[in-house]
N, C-alpha and C positions, 0 to 999 in steps of 0.2 A: 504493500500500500504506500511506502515512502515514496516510493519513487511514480507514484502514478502519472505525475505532470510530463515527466518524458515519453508517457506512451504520446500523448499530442506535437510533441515538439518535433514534430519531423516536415519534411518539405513537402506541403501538399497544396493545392490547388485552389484558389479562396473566392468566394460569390457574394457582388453585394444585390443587397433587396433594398427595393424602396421602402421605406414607414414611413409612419404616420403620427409615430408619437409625440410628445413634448412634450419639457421640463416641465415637471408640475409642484418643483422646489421654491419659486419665487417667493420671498416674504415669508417663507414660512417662519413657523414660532422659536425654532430652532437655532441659534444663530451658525450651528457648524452646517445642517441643511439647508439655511438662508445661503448660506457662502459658497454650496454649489447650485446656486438658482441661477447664472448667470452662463454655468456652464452651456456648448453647447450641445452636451450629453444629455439626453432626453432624459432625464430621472424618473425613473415612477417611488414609488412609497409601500414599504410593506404593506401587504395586505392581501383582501380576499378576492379582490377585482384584480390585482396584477397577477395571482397564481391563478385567475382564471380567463386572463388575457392571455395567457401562455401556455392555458394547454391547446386553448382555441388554435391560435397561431401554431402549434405545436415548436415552440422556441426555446434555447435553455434561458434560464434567468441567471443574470449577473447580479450577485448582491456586494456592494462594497461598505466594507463598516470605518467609520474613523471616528474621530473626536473633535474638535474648536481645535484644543491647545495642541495637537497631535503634528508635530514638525514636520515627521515623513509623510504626514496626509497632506499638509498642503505644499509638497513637494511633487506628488504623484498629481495631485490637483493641476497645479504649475502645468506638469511635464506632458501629462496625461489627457486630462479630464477637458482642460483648456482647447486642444489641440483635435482641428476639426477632422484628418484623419480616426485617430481611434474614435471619436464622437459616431463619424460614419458607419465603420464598423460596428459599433456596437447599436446604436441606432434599429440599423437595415435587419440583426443579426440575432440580437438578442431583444431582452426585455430587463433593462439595466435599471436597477434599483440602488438607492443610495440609504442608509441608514445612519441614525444617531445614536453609536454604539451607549449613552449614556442614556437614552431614553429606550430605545430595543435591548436590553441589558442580557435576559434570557435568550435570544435568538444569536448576539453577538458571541455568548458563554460558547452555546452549544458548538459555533461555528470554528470558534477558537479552538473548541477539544477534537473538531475533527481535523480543522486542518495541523493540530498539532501530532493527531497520530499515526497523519499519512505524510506529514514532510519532515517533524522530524520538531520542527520551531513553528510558533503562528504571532502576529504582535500585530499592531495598526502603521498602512493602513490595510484590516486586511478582505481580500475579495475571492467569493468561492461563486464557480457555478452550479447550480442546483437546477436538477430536472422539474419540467412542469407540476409532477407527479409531489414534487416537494424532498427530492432526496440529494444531496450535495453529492456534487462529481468527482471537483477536484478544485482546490484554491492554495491560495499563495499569496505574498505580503507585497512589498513593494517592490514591481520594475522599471526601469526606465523602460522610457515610449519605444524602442527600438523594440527591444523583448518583449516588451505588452503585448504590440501590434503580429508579432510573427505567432504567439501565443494565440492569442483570439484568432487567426486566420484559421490555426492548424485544429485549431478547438470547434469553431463553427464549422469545416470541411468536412472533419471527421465524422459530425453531428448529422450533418447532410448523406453522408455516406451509409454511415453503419448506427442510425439512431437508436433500433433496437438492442444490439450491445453493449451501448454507453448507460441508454435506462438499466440494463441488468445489473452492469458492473455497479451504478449508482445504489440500486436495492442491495445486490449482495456484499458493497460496499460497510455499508446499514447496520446490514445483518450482523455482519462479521465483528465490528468495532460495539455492539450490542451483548456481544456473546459474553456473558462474566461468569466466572465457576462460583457458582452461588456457595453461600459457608454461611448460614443463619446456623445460630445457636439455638439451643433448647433454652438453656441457662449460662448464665455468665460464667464463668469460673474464680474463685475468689483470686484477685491478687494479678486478673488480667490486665487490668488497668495498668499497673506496675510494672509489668510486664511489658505492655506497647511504650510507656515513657521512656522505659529504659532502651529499645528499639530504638524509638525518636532520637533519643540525644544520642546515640552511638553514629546511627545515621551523619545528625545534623553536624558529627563531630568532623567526618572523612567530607565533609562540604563546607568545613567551616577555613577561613582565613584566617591564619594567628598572626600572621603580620601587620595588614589592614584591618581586621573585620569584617564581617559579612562574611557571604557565601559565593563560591566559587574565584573565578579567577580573570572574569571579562567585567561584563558591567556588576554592577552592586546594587541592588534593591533594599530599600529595606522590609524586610523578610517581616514583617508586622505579625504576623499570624503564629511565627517560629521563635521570635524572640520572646513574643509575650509567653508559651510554652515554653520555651528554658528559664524565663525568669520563674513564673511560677515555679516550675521542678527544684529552683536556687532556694525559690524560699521554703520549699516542703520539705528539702534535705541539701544544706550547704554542701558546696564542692568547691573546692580552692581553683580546678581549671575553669570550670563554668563560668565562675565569677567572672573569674580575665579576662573569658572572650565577651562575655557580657558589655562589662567594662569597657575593653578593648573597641566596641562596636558601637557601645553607646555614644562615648568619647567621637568617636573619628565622624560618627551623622552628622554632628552639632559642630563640630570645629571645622570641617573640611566642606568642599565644595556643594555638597548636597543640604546645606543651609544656607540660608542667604545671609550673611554675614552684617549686613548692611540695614534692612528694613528686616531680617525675620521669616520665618515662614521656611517648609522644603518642598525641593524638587523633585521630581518624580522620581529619579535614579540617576545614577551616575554612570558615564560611557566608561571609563578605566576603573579599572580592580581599585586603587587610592583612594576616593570618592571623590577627583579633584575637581570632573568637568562636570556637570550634569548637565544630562533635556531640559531645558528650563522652561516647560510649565511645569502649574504649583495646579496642584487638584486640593478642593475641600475634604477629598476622603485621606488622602496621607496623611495633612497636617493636621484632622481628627485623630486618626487614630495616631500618629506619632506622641501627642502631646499626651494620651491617656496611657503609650507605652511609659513616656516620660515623666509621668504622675506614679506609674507606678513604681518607676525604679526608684523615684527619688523613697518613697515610700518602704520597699525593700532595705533598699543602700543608705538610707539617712541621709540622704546626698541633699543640700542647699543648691549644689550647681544643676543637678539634674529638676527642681523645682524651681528656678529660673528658666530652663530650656522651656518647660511644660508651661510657666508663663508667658514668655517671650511668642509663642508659636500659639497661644489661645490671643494673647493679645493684636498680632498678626491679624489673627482670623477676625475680631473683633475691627478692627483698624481699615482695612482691605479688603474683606469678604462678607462682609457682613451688609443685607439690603437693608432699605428702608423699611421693608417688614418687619423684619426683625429675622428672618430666613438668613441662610447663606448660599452663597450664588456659588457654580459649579467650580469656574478654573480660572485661571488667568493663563493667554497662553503664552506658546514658546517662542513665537516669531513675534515679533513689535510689527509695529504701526508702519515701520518703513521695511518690513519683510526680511531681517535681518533676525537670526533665531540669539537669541541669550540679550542681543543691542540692547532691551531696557537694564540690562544688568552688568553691563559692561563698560568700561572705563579705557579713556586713550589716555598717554602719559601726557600731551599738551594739557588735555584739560583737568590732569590734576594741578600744572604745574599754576594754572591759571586760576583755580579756585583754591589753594591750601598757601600758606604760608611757608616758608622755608624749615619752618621747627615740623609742624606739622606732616608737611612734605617726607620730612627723612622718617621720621616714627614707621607710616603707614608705610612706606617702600621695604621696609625692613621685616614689620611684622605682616605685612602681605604680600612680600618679596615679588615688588613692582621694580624690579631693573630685568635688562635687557628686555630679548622681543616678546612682546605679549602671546599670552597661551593661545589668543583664538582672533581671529580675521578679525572680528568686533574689536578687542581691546581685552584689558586684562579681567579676568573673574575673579573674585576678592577669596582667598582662602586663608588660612588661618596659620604661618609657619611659625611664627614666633612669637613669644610672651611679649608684653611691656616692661618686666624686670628683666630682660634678656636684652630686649632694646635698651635699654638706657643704660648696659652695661657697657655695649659696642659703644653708644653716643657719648658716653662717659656725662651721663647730666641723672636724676634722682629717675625713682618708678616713678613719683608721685607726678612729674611734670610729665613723662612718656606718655602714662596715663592721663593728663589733662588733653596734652596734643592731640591721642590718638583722638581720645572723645570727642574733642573740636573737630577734627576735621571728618569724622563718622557722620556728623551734624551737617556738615556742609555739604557734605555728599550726599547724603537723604534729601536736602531739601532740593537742592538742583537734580537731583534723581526724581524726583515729583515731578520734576518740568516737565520729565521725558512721558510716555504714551504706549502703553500694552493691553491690548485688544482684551477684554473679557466676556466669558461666558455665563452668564445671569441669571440662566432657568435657576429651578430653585429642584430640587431633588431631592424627593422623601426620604431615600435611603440615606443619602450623604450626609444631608439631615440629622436622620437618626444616630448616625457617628455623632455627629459635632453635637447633640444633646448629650451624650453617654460624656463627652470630653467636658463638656463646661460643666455637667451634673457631679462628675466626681473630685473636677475643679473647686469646686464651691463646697461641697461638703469636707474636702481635703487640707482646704485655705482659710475655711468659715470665711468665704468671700464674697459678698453685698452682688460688685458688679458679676461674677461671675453666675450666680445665682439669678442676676437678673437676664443675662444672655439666654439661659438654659430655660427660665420660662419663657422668654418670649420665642423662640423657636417652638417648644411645647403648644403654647398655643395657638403659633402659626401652622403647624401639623395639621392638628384639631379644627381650624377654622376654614381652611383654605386644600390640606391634600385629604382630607378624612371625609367624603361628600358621601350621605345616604348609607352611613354604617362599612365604607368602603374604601381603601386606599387609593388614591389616583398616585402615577408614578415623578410628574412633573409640574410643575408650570412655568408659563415665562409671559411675565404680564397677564391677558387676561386670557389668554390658552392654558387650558389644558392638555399636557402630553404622555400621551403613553398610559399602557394600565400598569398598575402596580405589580411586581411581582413579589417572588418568596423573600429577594432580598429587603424588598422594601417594608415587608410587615415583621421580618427579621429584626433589622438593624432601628426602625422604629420603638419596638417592642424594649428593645435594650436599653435605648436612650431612656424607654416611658420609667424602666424596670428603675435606673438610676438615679432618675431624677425623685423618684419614689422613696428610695432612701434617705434623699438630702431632703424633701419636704412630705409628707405624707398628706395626701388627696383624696378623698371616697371615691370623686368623682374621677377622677386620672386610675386609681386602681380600677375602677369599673373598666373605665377605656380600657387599660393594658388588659383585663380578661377577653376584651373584646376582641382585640387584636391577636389576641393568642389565639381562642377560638378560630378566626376568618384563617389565620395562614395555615394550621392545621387541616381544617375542613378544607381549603383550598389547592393547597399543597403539596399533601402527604393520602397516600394511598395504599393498598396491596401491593402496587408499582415499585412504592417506594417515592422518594422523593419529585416537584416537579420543581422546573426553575419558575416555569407561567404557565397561564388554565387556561388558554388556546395558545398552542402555539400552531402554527401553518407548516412547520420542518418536521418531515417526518425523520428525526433524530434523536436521541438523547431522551426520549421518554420513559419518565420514573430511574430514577439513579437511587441507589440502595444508601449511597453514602457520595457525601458532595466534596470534593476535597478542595483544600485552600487555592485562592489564587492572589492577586493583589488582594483581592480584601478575603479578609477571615471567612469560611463557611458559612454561607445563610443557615443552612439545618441546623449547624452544629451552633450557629449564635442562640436559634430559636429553642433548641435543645439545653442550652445552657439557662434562659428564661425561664424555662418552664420548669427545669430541677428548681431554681430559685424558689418558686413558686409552692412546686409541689412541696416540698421541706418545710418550709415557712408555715404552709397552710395545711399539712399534714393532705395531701390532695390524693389520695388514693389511684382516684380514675386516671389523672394525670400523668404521676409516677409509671401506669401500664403503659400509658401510650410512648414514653422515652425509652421505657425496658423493650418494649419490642423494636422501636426504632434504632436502638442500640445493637440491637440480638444479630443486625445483617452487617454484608461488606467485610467482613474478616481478614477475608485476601488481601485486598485493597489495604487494610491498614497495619498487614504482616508486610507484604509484598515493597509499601510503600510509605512509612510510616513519616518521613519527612512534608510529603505533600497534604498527608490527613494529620495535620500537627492538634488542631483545633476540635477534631472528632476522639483524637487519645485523649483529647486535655478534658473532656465531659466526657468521654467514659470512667477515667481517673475516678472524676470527681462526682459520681454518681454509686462506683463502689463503695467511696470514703464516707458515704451518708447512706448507702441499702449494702452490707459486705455480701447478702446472701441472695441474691435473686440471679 
């Protein structure tokens, strides 16, 4: 299956047809679907009318997923999408659909896992063709227009040739990536939990970086889902290596390039093992969940420094992300205003020399080691090499003044940094949402802190008022559209914020809601099947998953499974506790086979033995 893309890449023959379609993106509510309204790629929009535009026509459909702040998508956009050859092709050829991977969350999920099983890697921006029928062929990330255009020729010819083959290979495609050796349990086994953690961390150990931090040896993520499971495991039973890498990781997020050093806030990942360079969009879901990882180390570790980061990064959010709602808006992207990716965040040495002062000047060149050529085409990204008692040892002058300098001129730079212009993304996002309640909710019970406490209600009841219509989650809005239905993750991560904020203020009426919400995503969600990610979905894919495993963000199941232990425990809930113990009993393999990726499913099995040892 890896290799399926090369069955089309071969030298064949290529037909264009007339259409008739057109862009039906203009204006939309969307601003990363507003942004391909211009294209002159006919867009169509998920839906029931385009899969039944295509089997009429009998056409494959092109679905391409990206983001706003997604660099390589508006790269491919540029090279691609722009560009009235591939337009035609795809036009005449197919039935080309564009999605907002942030608003189709469950249809982007599923797309990602297939084309991660069949190439190997999947990321944004990414684009699969899917049979009329609803069964994905074959997709791939980003090409330039050269290989787009021989790709699509040899994809449409072959479609034309041997249609019938391509729909088999699409089902049995299906089938195959479907097929999981089922291992439901009868009973738990005591002491299994213990068992998978210590899996996990051996796992995460042969992935782990002791040099840098993080995992692996190319870009650097932060692992949100894995770290917050080893820190847990630190605090249930100290280990002097854990700790370091802990440490080691924590350390290098906040000091190195993958924080903005400047105004606050992170970036999505880092391109080098170091964390030096990152993609620099900032998403509302990182710097959620980063700040509650960082709430809670400080919390673990005693750490002062690591309860600054967790403030610096909710104040961020506050500051910069936060709407006139009281909502927080999705992303800020990667490209600026003049199309240049990192330009809002990057610095030429003329214009430091022309806004800092000579004291100021040498501090910052020293502890952000601004000499010679700059790291990137824009200018230099501010990272973090040296102390202020480290400078003003080289400078031979006190900390104290190093420290004054640096500060000034941090200030000057922030505010002429204001002048500059980065396109943002505004929808407001139930899910993302529900992070950023859980972060300011444990913020404020954490700080006994006023403003933070008041951030956390007014998102609560921006939820409540605006995404919660007729007992029901809706997945978006932007202005006065409504986008997208809600999925698992959005009555997941919802649920958790409600669960948190529950602890810091208790509400009859908020616990009403959070039972309510618990109820819908279950009845919605969870079946014989097993898990869904959404309650129609059009891809015949990925339907009912036994167990959901981590991706950038933590497990929906295993968030909502985590809520409802809360729950059950608390409320001594009988009925409840059944429904987690069966939901628990399946996917065994998966979490033997794989225990790095189901970091988030060990970590509530764990902690569902630690409170039932006998079921």
């Amino acid at each position: 299956m890896k290799h399926l893309i090369t069955f089309f890449l071969i030298n064949l023959s290529f037909h264009v047809y007339a259409g008739n379609l057109k862009n039906t993106l203009q204006q939309h509510a969307s601003p990363y679907l507003a942004m391909h309204g211009t294209d002159p790629v006919a867009w169509q929009q998920w839906n029931k009318e385009t899969i039944a535009r295509a089997k009429k026509e009998g056409k494959l459909i092109y679905v391409s997923s990206g983001y706003f702040s997604c660099h390589w998508c508006h790269v491919m956009q540029r090279e691609s999408y722009k560009n009235k050859i591939v337009a035609n092709i795809l036009n005449s050829n197919f039935i080309p659909v564009k999605i907002d991977r942030e608003i189709n969350s469950a249809l982007d999920s599923h797309l990602i896992d297939f084309v991660e099983r069949t190439q190997g890697r999947a990321g944004w921006p990414l684009n699969v063709f899917i049979t009329p029928d609803g069964y994905p062929l074959v997709g791939m990330t980003y090409l330039p227009a050269s290989n787009f255009i021989e790709v699509l020729k040899n994809i449409e010819s072959k479609w034309k040739q041997e249609k019938h083959l391509l729909e088999s290979m699409a089902k049995d495609a299906t089938k195959e990536l479907s097929i999981r050796t089922k291992n439901t349990l009868n009973k738990l086994p005591t002491g299994l939990g213990q068992k998978y953690i210590t899996r996990f961390l051996k796992q995460a150990t042969t992935m782990a970086d002791d040099m840098a931090g993080g995992f692996g040896q190319q870009n650097k993520f932060p692992s949100f889902p894995q770290l917050t499971v080893m820190l847990k495991s630190y605090e249930n039973s100290p280990d002097k290596d854990l700790k370091q890498f802990l440490l080691l990781t924590l350390n290098k997020m906040a000091s190195q390039g993958l924080n903005d050093q400047l105004g606050g806030g992170f970036f999505r990942y880092a391109v080098d093992p170091n964390w030096q360079i990152p993609h620099f969009e900032k998403m509302l879901y990182d710097n959620a969940l980063l700040a509650s990882l960082y709430l809670d180390a400080a919390r673990v570790f005693k750490s002062e420094k690591y309860s600054k980061i967790a403030q610096n990064t909710l104040d961020f959010l506050l500051n910069v992300f936060r709407s006139k709602s009281g909502a927080y808006i999705a992303s800020l992207s990667a490209i600026d205003n003049k199309g240049v990716e990192g330009g809002y965040y990057l610095w030429q040495r003329d214009e430091l020399k022309k806004l800092l002062n000579q004291d100021e000047l040498k501090v910052v060149e020293l502890m952000w080691q601004l000499e010679g050529p700059a790291d990137l085409e824009g200018g230099y990204h501010l990272v973090e090499i040296m102390n202020a008692t480290d400078a003003a040892k080289i400078l031979k002058i006190s900390s104290v003044k190093a420290k004054n300098d640096f500060n000034s001129a941090k200030k000057k730079m922030l505010l002429e940094r204001n002048k500059r212009n980065v396109p943002r993304d505004d929808k407001l996002l139930a899910a993302w949402n529900g992070l950023a309640l859980t972060a300011f909710s444990k913020a404020a019970k954490q700080f006994k802190s006023e403003p933070y406490a008041k951030a956390a209600k007014e998102i609560k009841d921006y939820i409540h008022k605006n995404l919660w219509i007729k007992k029901k989650l809706v997945r978006a809005i932007k202005g006065k559209h409504v986008l997208g239905e809600a999925g698992l993750e959005d009555y997941a991560y919802v649920a958790q914020g409600l669960s948190h904020w529950l602890d810091y203020s208790f509400n009859k009426k908020d616990k009403k809601w959070l039972e309510e919400i618990m109820e819908q995503a279950w009845n919605r969600f969870h079946n014989k099947q097993g898990w869904l990610l959404a309650e129609n979905s059009l891809l015949k894919y990925g339907e009912g998953e036994e167990v959901i495993s981590d991706g950038v963000l933590p497990s929906a199941s295993s968030i909502l499974l985590n809520v409802s232990l809360k729950e059950a425990v608390k409320y001594k809930n009988i009925f409840l506790k059944k429904k987690i113990l069966n939901a628990l009993k399946v996917g065994h393999n998966d979490l033997e086979e794989q225990p790095f990726w189901y970091a988030s499913q060990i970590s509530i099995l764990y902690e569902f033995q630690s409170y039932y040892p006998a079921n």
